[in-house]
C-alpha positions in Angstrom: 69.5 107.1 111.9 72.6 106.3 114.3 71.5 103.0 116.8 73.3 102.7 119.9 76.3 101.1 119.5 77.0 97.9 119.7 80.7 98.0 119.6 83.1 95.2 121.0 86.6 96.2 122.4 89.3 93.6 121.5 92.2 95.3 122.4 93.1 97.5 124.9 96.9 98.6 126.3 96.5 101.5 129.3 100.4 102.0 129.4 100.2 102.8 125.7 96.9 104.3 125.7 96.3 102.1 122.5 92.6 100.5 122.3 91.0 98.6 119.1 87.1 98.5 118.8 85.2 96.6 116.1 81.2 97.0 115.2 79.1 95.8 112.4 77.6 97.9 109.8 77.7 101.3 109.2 74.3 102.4 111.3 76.7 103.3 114.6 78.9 105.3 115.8 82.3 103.7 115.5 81.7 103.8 112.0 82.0 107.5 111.3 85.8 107.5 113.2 86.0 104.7 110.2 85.1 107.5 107.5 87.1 109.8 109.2 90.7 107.6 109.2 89.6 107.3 105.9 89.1 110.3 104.3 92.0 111.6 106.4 94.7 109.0 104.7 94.0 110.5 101.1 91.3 108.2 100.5 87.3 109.1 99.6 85.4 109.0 102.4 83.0 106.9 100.6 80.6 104.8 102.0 80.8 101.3 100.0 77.9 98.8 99.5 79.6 95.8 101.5 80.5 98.5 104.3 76.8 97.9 105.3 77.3 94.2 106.0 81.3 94.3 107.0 82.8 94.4 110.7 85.3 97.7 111.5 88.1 97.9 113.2 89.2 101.1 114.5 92.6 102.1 116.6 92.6 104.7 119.1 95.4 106.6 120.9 93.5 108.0 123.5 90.6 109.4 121.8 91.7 109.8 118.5 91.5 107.5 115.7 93.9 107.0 114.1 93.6 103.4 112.0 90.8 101.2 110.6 90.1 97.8 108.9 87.1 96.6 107.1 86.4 93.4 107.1 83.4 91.4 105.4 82.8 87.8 105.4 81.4 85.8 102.8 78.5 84.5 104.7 77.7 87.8 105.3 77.6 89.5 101.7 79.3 89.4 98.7 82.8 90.6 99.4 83.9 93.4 97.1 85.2 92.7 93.5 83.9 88.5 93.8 83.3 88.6 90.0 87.7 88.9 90.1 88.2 86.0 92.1 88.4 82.2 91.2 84.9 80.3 91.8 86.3 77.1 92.9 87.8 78.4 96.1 84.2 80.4 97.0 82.3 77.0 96.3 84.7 74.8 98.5 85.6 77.0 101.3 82.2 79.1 101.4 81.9 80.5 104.9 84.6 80.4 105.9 86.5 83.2 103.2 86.4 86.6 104.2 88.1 89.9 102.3 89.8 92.4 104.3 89.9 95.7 102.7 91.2 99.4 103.6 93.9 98.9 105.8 94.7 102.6 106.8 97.0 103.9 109.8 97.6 107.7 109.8 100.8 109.3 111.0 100.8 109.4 115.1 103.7 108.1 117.5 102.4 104.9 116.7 102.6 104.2 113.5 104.9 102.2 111.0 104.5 98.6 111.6 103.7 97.9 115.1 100.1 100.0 114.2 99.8 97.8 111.3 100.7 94.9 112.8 98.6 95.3 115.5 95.6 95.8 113.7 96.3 92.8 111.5 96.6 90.0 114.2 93.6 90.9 115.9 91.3 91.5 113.0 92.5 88.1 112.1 92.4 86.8 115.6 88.6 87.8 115.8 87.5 86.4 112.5 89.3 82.9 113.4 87.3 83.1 116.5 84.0 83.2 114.6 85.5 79.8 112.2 86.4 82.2 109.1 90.3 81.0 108.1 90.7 82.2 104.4 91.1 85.9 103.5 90.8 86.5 99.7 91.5 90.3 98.9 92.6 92.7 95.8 95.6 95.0 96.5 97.0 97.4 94.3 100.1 95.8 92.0 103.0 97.6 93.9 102.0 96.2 97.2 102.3 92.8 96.2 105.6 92.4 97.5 104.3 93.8 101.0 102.0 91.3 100.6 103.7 88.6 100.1 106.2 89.2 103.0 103.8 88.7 105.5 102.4 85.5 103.8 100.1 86.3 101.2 100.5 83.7 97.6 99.3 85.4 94.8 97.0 84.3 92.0 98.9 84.9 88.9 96.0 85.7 85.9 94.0 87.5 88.4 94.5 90.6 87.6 91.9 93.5 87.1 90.9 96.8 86.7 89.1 97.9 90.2 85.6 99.0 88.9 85.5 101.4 91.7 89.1 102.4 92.5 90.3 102.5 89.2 93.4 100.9 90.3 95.5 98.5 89.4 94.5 95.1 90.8 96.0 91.9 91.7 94.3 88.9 93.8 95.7 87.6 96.4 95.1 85.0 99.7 96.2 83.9 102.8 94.8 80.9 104.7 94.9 80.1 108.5 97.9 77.9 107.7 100.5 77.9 110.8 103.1 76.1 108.9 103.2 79.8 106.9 105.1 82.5 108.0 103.0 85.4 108.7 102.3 88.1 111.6 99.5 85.7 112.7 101.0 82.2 112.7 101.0 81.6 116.6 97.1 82.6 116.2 96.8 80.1 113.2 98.4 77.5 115.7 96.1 78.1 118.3 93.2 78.0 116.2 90.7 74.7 116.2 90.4 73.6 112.3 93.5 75.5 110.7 93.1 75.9 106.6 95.6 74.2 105.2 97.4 76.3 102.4 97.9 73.1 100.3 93.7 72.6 100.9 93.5 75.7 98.8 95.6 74.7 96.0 93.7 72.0 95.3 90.6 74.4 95.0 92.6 76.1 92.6 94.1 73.4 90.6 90.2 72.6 89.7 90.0 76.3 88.3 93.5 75.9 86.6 92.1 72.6 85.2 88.9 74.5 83.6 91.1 77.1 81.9 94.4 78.8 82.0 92.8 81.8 83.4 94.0 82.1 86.7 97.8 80.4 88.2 99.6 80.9 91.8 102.5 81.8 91.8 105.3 80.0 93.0 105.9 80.8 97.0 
């Protein structure tokens, strides 16, 4: 059964006609425009197990919706594929990691980067608000360079298989640091108790220093 929504709006732009709401779960009705972006950007309209515990993000133009972001944080569920990801930074960091996951924006006058953008810096400025400042997440290999433009470090050795996706999988992260360049650095600035990117590496080193596993790569 549906409940009555309890969705939030964080952005809204009348001379564009552009608005971004966000709600938790998957039992409301914001979350069928997120199955809908979805399935209509060549991806399965599949309902996944941390959906249930993740916040959405979707962007309208007008009434339409045309882009959506899932979210989940760690202190909210197991974030989807943790088995792939280095232990030492999920017992030092904790609650405050989250994964953000299908990223979609369909064709419309709005889209390229501005869409993305847009629904990048306030995802991200949302989650800061709530104290979560490290966002561990698995893209596909030839997105890595994306990736890594807008301030991602990768983890070389983390590598995988998705188990759902099939694809093929690399991790990578991306703290609250402002002193890296990213679309949300003047949010990372604003923020109370930034995450250091350095404050990670030392997570890691621990990991590197129990095997030769998993390596970042050089910035």
């Amino acid at each position: 059964m549906i409940r009555v929504s309890s969705q939030r709006q964080l952005y809204a732009n009348e001379e564009q006609n552009l608005a971004i709401l966000s709600d938790f779960g998957t039992d409301n009705t914001l979350f069928e425009s997120v199955l809908s972006v979805r399935e209509a950007g060549n991806q399965r309209a599949e309902i996944f197990s941390f959906d249930h515990y993740s916040n959405h993000y979707v962007l309208f133009d007008g009434a339409e919706a045309i882009g959506t972001l899932t979210v989940t944080r760690n202190r909210d569920g197991e974030v989807d594929c943790r088995q792939h990801y280095p232990d030492q930074i999920f017992q030092r960091f904790g609650d405050q990691i989250l994964s953000g996951c299908k990223l979609r924006i369909l064709p419309n006058r709005t889209t390229g980067m501005f869409a993305l953008r847009l629904m990048f810096r306030e995802g991200w400025r949302d989650q800061v608000a709530s104290g979560v400042h490290l966002d561990v997440i698995n893209v596909h290999r030839r997105l890595v360079p994306f990736y890594r433009r807008i301030g991602y470090l990768q983890i070389k050795g983390a590598d995988f298989i998705h188990p759902t996706l099939g694809t093929d999988s690399v991790v990578m992260y991306l703290p609250a640091d402002p002193c890296l360049r990213s679309f949300c650095r003047d949010i990372f600035e604003a923020a109370e108790s930034p995450l250091r990117a350095a404050d990670v590496q030392r997570a890691l080193e621990l990991e590197y220093a129990a095997g030769p596993q998993f390596q970042r790569c050089p910035i």
